[in-house]
C-alpha positions as CSV (number, residue, x, y, z in Angstrom):
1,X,152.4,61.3,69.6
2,X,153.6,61.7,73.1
3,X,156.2,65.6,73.9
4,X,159.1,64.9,75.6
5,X,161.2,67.2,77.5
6,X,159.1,70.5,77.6
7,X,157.4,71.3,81.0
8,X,153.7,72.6,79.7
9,X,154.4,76.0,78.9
10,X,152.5,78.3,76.8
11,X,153.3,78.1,73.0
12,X,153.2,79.9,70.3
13,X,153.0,79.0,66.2
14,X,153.1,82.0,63.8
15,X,152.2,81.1,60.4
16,X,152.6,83.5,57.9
17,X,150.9,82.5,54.1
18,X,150.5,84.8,51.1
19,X,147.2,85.0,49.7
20,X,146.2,85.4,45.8
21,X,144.9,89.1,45.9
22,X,141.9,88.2,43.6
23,X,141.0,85.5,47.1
24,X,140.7,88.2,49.9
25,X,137.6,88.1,50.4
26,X,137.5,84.1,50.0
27,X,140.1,84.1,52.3
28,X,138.8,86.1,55.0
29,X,136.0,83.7,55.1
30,X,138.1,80.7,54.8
31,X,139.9,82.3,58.3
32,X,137.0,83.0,60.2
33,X,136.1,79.2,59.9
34,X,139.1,77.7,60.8
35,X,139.0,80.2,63.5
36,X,136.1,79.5,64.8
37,X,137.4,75.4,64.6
38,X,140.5,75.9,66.4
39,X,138.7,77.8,69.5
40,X,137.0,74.4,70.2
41,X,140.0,72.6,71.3
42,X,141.9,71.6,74.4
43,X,144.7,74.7,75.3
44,X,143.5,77.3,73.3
45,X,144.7,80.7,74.6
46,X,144.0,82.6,71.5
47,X,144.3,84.0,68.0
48,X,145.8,86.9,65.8
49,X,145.1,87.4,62.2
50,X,147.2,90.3,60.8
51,X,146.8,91.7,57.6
52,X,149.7,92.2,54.9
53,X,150.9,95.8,54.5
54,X,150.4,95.5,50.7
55,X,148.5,93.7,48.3
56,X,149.9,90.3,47.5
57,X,151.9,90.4,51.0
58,X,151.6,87.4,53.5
59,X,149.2,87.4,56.0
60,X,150.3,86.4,59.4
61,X,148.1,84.1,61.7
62,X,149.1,83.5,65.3
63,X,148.1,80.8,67.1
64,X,148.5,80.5,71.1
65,X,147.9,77.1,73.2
66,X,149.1,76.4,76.6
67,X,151.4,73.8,76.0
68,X,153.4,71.9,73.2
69,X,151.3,69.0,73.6
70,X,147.8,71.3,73.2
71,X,149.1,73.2,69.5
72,X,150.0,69.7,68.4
73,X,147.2,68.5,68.5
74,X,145.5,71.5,66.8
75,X,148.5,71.3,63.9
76,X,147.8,67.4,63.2
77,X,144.5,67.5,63.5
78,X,142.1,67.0,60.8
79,X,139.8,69.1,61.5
80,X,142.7,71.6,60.3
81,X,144.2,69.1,57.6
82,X,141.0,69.1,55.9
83,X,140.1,73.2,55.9
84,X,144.0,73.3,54.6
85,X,142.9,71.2,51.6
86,X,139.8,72.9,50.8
87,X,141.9,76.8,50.9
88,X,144.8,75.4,49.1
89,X,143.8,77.2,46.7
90,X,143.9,80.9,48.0
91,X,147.6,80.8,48.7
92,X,150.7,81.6,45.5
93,X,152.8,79.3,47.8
94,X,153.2,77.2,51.1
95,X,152.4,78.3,54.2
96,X,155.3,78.9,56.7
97,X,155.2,77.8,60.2
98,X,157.4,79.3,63.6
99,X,157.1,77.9,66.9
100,X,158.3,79.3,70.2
101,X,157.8,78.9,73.8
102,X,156.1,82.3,75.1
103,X,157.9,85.2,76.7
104,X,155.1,87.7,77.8
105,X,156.3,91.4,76.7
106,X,155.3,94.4,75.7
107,X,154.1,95.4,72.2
108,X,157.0,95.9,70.1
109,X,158.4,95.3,66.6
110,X,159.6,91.9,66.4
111,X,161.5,90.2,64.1
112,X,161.4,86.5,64.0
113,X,164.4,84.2,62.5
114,X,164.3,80.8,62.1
115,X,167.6,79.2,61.3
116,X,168.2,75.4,60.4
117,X,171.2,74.5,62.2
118,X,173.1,71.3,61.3
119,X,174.2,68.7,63.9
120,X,177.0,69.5,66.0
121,X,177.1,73.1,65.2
122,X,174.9,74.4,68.3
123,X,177.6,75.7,70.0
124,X,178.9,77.2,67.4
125,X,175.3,78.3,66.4
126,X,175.1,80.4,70.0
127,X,178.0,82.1,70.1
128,X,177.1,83.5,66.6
129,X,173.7,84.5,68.3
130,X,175.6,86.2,71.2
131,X,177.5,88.4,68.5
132,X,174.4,89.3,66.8
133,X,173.0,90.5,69.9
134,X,176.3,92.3,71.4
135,X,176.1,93.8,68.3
136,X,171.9,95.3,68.4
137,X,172.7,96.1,71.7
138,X,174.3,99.3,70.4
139,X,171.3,100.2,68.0
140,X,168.8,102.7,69.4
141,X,165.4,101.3,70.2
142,X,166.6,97.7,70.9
143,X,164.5,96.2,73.6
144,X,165.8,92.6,74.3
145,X,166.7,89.4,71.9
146,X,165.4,86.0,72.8
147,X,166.8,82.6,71.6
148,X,164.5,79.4,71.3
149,X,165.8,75.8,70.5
150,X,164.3,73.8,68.9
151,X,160.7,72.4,70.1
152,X,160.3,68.6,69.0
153,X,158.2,67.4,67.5
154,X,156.5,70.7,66.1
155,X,159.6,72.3,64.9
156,X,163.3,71.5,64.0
157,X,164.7,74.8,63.5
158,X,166.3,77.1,66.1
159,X,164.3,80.2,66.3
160,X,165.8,83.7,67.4
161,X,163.5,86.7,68.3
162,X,164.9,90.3,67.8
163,X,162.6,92.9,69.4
164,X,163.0,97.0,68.6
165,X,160.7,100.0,70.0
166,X,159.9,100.6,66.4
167,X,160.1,99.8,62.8
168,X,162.4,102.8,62.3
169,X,165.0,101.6,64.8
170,X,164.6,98.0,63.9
171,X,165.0,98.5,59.9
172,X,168.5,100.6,60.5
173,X,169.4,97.3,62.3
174,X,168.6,94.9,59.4
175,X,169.9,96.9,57.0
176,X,173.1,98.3,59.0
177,X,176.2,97.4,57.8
178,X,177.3,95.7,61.1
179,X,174.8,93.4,60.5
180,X,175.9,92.6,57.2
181,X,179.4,92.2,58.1
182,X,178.3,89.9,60.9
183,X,176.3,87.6,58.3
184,X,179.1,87.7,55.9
185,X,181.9,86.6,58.3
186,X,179.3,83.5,59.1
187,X,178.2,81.9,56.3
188,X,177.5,78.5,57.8
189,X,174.8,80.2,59.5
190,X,173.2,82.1,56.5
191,X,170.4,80.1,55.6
192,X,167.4,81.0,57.7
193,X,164.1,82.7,57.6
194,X,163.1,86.1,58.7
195,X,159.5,87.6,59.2
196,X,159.0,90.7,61.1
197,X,155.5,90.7,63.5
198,X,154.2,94.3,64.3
199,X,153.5,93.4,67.7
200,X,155.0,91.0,70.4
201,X,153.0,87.7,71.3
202,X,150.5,87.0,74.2
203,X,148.5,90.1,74.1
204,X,145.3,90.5,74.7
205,X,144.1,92.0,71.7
206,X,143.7,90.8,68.6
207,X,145.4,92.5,65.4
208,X,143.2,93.4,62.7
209,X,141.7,96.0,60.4
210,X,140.7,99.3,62.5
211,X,144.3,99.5,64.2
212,X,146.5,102.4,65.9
213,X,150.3,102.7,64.6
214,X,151.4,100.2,67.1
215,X,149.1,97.5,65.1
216,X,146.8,96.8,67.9
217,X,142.6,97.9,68.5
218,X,142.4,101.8,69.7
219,X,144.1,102.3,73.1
220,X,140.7,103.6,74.4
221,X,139.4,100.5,73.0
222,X,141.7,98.1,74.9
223,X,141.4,100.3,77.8
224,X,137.6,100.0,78.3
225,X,138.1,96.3,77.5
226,X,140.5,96.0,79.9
227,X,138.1,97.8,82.5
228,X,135.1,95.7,81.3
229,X,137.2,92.3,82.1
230,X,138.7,94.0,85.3
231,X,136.5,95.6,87.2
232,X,134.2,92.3,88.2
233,X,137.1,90.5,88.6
234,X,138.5,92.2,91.4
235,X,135.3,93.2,93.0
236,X,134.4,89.0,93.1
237,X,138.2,88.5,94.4
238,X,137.8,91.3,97.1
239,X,134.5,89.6,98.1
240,X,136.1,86.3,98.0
241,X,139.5,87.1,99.7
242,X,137.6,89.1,102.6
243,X,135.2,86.1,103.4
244,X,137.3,83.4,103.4
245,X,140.4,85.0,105.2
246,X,139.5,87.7,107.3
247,X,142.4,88.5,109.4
248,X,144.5,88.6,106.1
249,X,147.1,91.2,106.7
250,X,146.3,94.1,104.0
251,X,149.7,93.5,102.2
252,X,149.1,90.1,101.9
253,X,145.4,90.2,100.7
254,X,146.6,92.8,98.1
255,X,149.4,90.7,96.6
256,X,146.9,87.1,96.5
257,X,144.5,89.4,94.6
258,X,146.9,90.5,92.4
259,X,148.3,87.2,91.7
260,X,144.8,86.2,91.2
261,X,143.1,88.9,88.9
262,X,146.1,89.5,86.3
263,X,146.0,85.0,86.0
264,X,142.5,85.4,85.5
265,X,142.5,87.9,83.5
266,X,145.3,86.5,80.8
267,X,143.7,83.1,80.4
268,X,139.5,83.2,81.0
269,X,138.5,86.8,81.2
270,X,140.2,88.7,78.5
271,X,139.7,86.3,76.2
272,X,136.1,85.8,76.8
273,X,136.0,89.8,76.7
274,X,138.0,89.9,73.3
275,X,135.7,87.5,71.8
276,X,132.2,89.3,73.0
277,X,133.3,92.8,71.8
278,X,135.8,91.4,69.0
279,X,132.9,93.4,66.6
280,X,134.2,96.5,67.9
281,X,137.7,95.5,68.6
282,X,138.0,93.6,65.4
283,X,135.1,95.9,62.8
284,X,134.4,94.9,59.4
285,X,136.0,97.7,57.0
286,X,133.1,97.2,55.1
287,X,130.6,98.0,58.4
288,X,129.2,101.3,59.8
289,X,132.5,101.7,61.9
290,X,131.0,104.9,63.8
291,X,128.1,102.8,64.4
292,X,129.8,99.9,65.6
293,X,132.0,102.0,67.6
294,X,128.9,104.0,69.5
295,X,127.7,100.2,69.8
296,X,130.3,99.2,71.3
297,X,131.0,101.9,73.6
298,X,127.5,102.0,75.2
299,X,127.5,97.9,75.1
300,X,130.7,98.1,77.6
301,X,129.3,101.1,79.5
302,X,126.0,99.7,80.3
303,X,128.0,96.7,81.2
304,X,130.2,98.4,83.9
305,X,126.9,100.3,84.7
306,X,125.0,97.4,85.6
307,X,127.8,95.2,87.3
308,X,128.2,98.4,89.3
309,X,124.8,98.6,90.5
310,X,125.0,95.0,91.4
311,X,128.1,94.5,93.2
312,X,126.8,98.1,95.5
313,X,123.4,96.0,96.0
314,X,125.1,93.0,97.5
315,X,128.1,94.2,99.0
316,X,126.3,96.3,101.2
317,X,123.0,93.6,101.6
318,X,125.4,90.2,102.5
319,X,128.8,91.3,102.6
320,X,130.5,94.2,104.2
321,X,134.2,94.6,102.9
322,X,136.4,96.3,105.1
């Protein structure tokens, strides 16, 4: 099935699905396979499985692709169809499906709202969009509002993003008065979905069970990831930069390397990263988490350690930087 006006962009589908509480466990398995399935194909950026806040809640699974054409692919496939028959029995309903183009951000609440707006009503549609967000403008902790049309043929429905510094700040929104006021004075426009996300799309981290407030991995966690996926990369980007244009102003060397590690970084190192340490980003709750997390630590040390000692060996042997 051929996509039709959307330049490739990176996607994102966030499915949310609540699971029997007697089939945790079942499920968790049942994840970690199609996981593992949906890794193998064309565009895949990345994954984020985020737990409900209470038994019998939905789980939230976020899928992330590099194009419209690459998720669809993954969503009709049947490699998927088929693990979605075999689990349809750990869910107590349907599975519900948002898609939207990717805005990179920081990690905030976010609430997403998918609205099914009838034919001829778009215009209409925005302007009641523009009102919402006039209105969240004036509620502490609100951090920017995004709209997304529709994105043929995955999804039908408009989807609006509402972001907030924190789930204080964004609940006095949803349950302000204004707000009501605003949904009351539009009813054409009250049927929709809402699902809130603990934290914005495109990270680098995955979401899961040994997690600070923010829902993410431990910041020192991320930040030694970070360092583990960094460090090489601009050392082998110096190197590269330095040999193959040597008269390179320093300003303009500086900004190509930039440009270069942080796109490296966000599509083939962090994710390879995330993926070798996701047993210490990601730890069982039923594993030796201060063992893992020792593990872990001295894995990424020895790591740095070691490409240390080799970058010094051959930067000072074959290359010397200026």
């Amino acid at each position: 099935m051929a996509v039709v006006g959307h330049p490739p962009a990176p996607v994102t589908a966030v499915i949310t699905q609540p699971v029997r509480p007697e089939c945790t466990v079942q499920f968790r398995a049942w994840q970690e396979e199609l996981n593992r399935a949906v890794a193998s194909f064309v565009g895949f950026l990345g994954t984020e499985v985020m737990e409900p806040a209470d038994d019998g809640g939905e789980w939230t699974i976020i899928y992330r692709f590099d194009s419209v054409l690459s998720l669809e692919s993954w969503l009709t496939s049947p490699a998927r169809q088929q693990r979605l028959e075999r689990g349809a029995g750990l869910f107590s309903a349907p599975l519900q499906q948002r898609v939207v183009l990717d805005k990179h951000d920081e990690d905030l609440v976010t609430v997403v709202v998918t609205h099914h707006v009838h034919g001829g009503r778009e215009e209409e549609f925005r302007a009641f969009q523009r009102t919402m967000t006039d209105a969240e403008r004036a509620f502490p902790g609100f951090r920017g509002a995004d709209l997304f049309p529709p994105v043929p043929p995955v999804q039908s429905d408009w989807t609006a993003m509402y972001r907030f510094d924190s789930a204080t700040h964004l609940d006095a929104w949803l349950q302000s008065p204004r707000r009501a006021e605003l949904l009351a004075a539009n009813e054409e426009f009250q049927d929709f979905d809402l699902h809130r996300v603990s934290s914005s799309f495109g990270s680098w981290f995955s979401v899961s069970d040994q997690r600070t407030d923010d829902g993410g991995p431990a910041k020192w966690k991320t930040a030694l990831s970070v360092l583990v996926g960094l460090y090489p990369t601009v050392v082998l980007l110096t190197v590269c930069i330095s040999e193959l244009w040597p008269g390179a102003d320093l300003w303009w060397s500086l900004l190509l390397g930039n440009v270069l590690s942080v796109s490296l970084l966000t599509w083939v190192v962090m994710p390879v990263v995330t993926r070798a340490l996701r047993f210490w980003l990601e730890p069982d709750p039923r594993a030796p988490l201060a063992r893992l997390g020792a593990v872990g630590a001295a894995a990424s040390i020895a790591f740095l350690t070691a490409a240390a000692t080799v970058f010094w060996l051959v930067t000072t042997v074959i290359w010397k930087l200026p």
